[in-house]
TIPATI-940534 format. One record per residue: residue in one letter; x, y, z of N, C-alpha, C, CB in turn. Coordinates in Angstrom, 2 decimals, padded with zeros to 5 digits. Glycine has a CB too. Layout:
// TIPATI-940534
<rec "a"; <X; Y; Z>; <X; Y; Z>; <X; Y; Z>; <X; Y; Z>>
...
// end
This chain:
// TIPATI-940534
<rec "x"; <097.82; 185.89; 018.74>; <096.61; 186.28; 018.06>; <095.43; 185.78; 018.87>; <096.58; 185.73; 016.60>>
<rec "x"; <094.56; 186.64; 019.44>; <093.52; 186.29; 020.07>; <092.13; 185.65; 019.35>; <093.31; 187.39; 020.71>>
<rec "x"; <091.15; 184.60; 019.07>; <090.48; 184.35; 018.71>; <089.48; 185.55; 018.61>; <090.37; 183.39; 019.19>>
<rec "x"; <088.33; 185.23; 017.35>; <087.64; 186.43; 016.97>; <085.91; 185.92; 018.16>; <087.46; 186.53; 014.70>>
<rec "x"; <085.20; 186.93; 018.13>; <084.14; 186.35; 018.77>; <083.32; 185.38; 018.36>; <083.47; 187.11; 019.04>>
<rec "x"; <083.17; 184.95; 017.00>; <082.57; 183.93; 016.44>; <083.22; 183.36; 015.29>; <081.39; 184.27; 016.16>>
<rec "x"; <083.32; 182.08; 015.44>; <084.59; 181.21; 013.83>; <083.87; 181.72; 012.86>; <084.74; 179.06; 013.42>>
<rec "x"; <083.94; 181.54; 011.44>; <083.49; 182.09; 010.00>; <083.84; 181.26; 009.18>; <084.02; 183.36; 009.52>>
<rec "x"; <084.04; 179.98; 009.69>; <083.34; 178.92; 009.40>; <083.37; 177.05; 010.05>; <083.66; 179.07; 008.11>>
<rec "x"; <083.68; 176.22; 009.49>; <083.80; 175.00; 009.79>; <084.62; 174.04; 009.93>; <083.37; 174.70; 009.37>>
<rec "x"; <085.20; 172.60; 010.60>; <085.57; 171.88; 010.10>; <085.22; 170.64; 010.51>; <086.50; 172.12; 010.00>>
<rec "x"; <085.47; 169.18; 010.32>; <084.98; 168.21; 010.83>; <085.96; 167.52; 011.16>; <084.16; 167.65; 010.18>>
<rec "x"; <086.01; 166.70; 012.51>; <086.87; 166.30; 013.04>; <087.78; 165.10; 012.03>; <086.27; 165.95; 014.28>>
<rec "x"; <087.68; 164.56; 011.21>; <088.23; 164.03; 010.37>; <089.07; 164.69; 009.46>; <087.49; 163.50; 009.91>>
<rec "x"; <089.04; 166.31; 009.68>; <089.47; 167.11; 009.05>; <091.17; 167.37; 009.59>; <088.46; 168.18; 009.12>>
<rec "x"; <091.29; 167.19; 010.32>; <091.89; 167.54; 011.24>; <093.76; 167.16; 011.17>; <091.03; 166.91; 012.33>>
<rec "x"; <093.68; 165.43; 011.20>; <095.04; 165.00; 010.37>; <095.55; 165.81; 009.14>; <094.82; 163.59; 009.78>>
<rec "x"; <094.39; 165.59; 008.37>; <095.09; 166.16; 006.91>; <095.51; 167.91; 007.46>; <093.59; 166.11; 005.21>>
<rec "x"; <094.82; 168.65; 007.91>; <095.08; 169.63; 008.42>; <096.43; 170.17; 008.95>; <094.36; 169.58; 009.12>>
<rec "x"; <096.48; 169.01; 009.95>; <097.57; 169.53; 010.75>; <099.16; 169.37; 010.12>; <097.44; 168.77; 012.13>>
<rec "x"; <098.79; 168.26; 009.10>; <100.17; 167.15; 008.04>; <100.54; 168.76; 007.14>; <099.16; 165.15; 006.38>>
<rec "x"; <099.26; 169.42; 006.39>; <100.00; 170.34; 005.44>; <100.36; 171.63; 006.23>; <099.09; 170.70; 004.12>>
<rec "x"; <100.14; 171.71; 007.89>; <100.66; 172.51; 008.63>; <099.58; 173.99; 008.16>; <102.39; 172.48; 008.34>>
<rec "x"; <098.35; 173.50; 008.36>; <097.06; 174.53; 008.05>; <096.46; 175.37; 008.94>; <095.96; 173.88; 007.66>>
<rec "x"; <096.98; 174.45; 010.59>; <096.23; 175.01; 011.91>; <097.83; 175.50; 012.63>; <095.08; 173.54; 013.00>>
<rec "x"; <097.27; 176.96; 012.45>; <098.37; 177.54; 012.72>; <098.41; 178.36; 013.91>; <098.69; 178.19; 011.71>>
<rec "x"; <097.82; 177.95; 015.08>; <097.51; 178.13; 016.59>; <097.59; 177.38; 017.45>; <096.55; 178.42; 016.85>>
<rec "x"; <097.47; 177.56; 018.55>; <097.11; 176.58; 019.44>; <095.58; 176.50; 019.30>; <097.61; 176.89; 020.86>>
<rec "x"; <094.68; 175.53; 019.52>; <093.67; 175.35; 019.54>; <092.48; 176.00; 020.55>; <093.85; 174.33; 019.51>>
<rec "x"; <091.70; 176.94; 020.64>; <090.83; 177.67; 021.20>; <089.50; 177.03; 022.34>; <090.36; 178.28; 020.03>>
<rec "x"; <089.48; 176.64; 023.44>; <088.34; 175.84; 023.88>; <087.52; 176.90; 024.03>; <088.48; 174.93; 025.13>>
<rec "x"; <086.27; 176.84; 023.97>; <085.68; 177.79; 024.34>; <083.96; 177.53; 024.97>; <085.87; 178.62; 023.17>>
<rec "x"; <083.51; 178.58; 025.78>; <082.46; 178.30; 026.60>; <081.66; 178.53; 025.82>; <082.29; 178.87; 027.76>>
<rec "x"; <080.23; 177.66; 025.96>; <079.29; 177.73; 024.42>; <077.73; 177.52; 025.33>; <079.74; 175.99; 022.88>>
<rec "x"; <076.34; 177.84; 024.46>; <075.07; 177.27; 025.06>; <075.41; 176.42; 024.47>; <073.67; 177.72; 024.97>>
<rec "x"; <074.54; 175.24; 024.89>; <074.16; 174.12; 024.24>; <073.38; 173.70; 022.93>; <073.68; 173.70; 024.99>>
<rec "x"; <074.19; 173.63; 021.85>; <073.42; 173.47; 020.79>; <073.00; 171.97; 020.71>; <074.12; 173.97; 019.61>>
<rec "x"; <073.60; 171.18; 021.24>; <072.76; 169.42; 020.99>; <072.48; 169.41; 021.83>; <073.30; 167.98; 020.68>>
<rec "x"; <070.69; 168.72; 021.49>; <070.03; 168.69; 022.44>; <069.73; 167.07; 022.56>; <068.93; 169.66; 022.30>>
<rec "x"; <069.21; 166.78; 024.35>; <069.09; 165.55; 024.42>; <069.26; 165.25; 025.84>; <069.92; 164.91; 023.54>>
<rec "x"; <068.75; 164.09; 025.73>; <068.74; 163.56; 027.55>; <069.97; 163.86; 027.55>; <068.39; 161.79; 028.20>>
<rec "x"; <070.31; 162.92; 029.53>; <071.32; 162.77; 029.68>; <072.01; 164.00; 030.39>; <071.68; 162.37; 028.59>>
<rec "x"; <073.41; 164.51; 029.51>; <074.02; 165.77; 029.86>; <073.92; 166.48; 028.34>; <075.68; 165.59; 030.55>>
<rec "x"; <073.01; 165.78; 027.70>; <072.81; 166.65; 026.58>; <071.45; 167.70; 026.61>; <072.73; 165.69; 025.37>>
<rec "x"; <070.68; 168.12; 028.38>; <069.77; 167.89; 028.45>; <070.01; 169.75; 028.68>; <069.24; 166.63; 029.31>>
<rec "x"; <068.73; 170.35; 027.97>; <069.60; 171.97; 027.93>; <069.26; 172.85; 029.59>; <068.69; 173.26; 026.25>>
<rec "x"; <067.96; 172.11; 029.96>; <067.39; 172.85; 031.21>; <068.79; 172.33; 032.27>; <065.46; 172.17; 031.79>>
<rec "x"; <068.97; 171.07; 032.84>; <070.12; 170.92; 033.29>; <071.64; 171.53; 032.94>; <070.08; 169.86; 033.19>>
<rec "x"; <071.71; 170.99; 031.71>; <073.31; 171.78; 031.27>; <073.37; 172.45; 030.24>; <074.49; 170.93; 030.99>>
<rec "x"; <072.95; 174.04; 030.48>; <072.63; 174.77; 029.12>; <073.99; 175.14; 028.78>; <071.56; 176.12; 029.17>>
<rec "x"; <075.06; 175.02; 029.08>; <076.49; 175.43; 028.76>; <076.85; 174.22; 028.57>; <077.37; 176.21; 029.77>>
<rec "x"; <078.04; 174.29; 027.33>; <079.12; 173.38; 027.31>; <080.39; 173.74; 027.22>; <079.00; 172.62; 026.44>>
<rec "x"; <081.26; 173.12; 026.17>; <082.48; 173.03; 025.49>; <082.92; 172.96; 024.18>; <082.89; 172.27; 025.84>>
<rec "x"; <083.37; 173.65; 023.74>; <083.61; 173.29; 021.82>; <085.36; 174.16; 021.63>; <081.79; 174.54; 020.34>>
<rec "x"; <085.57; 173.37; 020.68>; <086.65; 174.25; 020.00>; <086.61; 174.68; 018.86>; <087.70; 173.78; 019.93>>
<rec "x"; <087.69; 175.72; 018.51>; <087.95; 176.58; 017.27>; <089.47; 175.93; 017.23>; <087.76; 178.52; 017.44>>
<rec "x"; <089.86; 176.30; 015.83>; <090.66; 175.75; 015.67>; <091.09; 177.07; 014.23>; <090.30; 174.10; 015.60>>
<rec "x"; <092.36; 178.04; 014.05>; <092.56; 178.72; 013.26>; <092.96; 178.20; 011.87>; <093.24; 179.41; 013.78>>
<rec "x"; <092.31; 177.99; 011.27>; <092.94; 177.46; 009.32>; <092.90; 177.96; 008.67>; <092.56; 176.61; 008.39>>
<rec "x"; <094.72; 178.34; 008.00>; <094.41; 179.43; 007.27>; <094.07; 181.00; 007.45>; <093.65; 179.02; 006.82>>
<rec "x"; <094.19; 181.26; 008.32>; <093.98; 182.29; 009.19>; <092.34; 182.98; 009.64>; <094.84; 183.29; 008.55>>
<rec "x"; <091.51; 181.91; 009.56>; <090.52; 182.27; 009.73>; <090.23; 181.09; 010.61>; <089.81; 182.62; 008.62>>
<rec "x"; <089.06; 181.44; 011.83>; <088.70; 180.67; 012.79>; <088.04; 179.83; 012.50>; <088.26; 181.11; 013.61>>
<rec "x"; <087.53; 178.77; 012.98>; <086.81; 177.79; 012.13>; <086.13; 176.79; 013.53>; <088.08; 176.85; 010.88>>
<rec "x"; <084.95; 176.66; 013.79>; <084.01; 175.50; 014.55>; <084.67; 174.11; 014.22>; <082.29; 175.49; 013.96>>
<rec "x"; <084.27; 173.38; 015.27>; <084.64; 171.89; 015.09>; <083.49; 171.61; 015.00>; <085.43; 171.06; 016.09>>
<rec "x"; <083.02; 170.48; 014.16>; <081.76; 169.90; 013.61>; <082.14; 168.28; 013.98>; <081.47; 170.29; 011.78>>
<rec "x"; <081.07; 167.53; 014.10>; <081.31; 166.35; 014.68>; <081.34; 165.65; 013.18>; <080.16; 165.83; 015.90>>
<rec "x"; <081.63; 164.13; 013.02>; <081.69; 163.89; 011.37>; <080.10; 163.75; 010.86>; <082.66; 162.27; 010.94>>
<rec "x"; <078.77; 163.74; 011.52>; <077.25; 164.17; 011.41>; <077.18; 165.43; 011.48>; <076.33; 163.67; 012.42>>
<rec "x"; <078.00; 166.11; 011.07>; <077.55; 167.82; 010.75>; <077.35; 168.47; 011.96>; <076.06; 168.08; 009.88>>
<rec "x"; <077.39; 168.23; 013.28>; <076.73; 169.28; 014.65>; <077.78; 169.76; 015.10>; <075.89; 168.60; 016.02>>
<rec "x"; <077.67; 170.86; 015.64>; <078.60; 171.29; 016.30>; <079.31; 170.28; 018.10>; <077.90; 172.80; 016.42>>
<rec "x"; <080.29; 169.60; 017.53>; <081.37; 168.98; 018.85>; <081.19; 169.64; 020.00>; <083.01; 169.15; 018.62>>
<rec "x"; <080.53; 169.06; 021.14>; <080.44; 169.85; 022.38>; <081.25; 168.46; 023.18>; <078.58; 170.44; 022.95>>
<rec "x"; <081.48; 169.09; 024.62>; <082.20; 168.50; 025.39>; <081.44; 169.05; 026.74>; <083.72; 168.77; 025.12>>
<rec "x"; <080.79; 168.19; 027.72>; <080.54; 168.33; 028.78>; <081.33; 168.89; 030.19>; <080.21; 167.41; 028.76>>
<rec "x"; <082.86; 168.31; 029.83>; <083.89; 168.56; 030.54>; <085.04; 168.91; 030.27>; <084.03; 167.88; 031.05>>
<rec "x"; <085.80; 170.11; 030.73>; <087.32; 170.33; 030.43>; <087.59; 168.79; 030.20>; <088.34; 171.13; 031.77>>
<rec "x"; <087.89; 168.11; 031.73>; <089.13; 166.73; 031.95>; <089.02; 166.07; 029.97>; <088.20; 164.90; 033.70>>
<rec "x"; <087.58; 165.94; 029.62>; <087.43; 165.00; 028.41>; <087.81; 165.61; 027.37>; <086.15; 164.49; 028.13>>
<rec "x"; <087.67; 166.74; 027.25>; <088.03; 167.62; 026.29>; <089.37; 167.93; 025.99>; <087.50; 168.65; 026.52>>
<rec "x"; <090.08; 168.18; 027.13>; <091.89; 168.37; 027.01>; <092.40; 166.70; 026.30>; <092.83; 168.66; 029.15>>
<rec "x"; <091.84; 165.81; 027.25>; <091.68; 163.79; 026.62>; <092.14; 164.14; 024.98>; <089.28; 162.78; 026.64>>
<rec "x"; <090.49; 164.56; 024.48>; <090.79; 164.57; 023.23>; <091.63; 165.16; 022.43>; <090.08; 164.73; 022.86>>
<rec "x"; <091.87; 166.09; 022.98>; <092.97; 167.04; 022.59>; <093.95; 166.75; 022.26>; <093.31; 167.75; 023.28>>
<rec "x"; <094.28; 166.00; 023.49>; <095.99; 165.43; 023.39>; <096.27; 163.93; 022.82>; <096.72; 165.37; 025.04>>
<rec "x"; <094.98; 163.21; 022.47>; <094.60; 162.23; 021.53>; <095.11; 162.78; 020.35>; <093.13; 161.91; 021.46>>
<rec "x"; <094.40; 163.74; 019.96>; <094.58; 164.18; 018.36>; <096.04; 165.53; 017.98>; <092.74; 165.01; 017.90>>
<rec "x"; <096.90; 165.38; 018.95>; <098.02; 165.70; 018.98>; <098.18; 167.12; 019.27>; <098.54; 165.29; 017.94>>
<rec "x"; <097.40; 167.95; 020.15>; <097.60; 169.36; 020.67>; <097.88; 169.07; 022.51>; <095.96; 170.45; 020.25>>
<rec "x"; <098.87; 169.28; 022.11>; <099.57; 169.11; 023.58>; <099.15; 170.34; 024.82>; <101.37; 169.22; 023.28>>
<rec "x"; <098.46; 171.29; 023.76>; <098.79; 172.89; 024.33>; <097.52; 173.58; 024.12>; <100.08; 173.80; 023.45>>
<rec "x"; <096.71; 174.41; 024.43>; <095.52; 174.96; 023.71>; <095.04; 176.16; 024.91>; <094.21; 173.60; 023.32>>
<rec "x"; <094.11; 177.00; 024.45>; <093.99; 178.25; 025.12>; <092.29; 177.75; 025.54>; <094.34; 179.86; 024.01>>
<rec "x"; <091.92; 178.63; 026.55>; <090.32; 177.99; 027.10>; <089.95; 179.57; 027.29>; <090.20; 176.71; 028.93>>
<rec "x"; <088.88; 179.64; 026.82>; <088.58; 181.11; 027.11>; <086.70; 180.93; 027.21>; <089.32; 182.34; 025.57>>
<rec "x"; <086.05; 181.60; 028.08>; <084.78; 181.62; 029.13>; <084.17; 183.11; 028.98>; <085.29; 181.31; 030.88>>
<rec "x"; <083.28; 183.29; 028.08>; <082.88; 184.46; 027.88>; <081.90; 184.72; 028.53>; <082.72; 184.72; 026.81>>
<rec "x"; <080.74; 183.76; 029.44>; <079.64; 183.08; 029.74>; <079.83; 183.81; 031.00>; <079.54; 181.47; 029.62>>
<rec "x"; <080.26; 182.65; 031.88>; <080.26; 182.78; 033.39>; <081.10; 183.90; 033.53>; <080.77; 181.52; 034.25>>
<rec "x"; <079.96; 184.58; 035.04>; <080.61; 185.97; 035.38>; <082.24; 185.63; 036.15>; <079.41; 186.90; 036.61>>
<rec "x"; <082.90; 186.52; 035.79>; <084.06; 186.67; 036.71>; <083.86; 187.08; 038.26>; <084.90; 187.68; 036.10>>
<rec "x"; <084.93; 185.98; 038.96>; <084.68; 185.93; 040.21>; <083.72; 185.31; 040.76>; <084.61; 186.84; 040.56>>
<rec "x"; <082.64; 184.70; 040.19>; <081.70; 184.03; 040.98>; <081.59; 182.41; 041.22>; <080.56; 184.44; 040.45>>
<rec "x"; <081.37; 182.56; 042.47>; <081.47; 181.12; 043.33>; <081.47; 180.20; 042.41>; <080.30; 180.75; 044.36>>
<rec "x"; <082.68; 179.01; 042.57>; <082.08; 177.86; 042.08>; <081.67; 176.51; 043.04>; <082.99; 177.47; 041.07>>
<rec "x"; <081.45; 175.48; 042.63>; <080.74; 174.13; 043.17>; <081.95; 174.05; 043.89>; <080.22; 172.72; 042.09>>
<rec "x"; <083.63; 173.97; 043.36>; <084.50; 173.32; 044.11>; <085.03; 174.35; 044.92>; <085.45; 172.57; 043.37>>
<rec "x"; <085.89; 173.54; 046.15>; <086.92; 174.71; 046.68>; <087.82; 174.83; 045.90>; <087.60; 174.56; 047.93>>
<rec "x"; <088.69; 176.31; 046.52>; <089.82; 176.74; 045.57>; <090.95; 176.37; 046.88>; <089.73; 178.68; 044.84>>
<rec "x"; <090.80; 175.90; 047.96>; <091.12; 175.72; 049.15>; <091.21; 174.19; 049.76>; <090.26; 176.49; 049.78>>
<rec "x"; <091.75; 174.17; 050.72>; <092.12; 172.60; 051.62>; <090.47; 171.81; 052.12>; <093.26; 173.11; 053.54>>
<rec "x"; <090.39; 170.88; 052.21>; <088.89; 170.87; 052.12>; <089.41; 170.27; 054.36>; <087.80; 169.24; 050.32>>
<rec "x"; <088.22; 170.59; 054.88>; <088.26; 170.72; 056.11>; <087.44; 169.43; 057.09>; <087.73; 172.09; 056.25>>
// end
């Protein structure tokens, strides 16, 4: 089942145990490429890093945002920290999908032997 283009509704990361115990999240977990909704120095800073990271998570058969336990939407600066948490909170496995960045275009790293 492919994720829908936008969740329809919420959950908060505390949500999540009880969730997974009555067997509610019935997917693998969705990462997905997002603007930046928290704003703030740092890498929370939108002119520098107007993209982030967030997940969906299916409950119940409807998609659902991760909310931080202050109500905002959970962003993640980086895959590496993001998969971290992931496999912290017991998803071994999860799908990443990039609606944002064009296909095929250059990135910062090589895909190659560095010289």
């Amino acid at each position: 089942m492919l994720p829908s283009p936008l969740p329809t509704g919420t959950i908060r990361q505390s949500d999540i145990p009880i969730l997974m115990a009555a067997h509610r999240i019935t997917q693998y977990p969705t990462v997905v490429r997002v603007r930046r909704s928290v704003l703030g120095g740092g890498f929370g800073d939108q002119q520098s890093n107007p993209y982030t990271w967030t997940v969906y998570f299916l409950v119940d058969g409807h998609w659902v945002a991760l909310q931080s336990a202050r109500g905002m939407q959970r962003e993640w600066g980086s895959l590496d920290k993001l998969e971290i948490w992931l496999r912290r909170n017991g998803f071994a496995f999860f799908w990443v999908r990039n609606d944002i960045d064009i296909l095929g275009e250059p990135s910062d790293e090589s895909d190659g032997p560095s010289q």
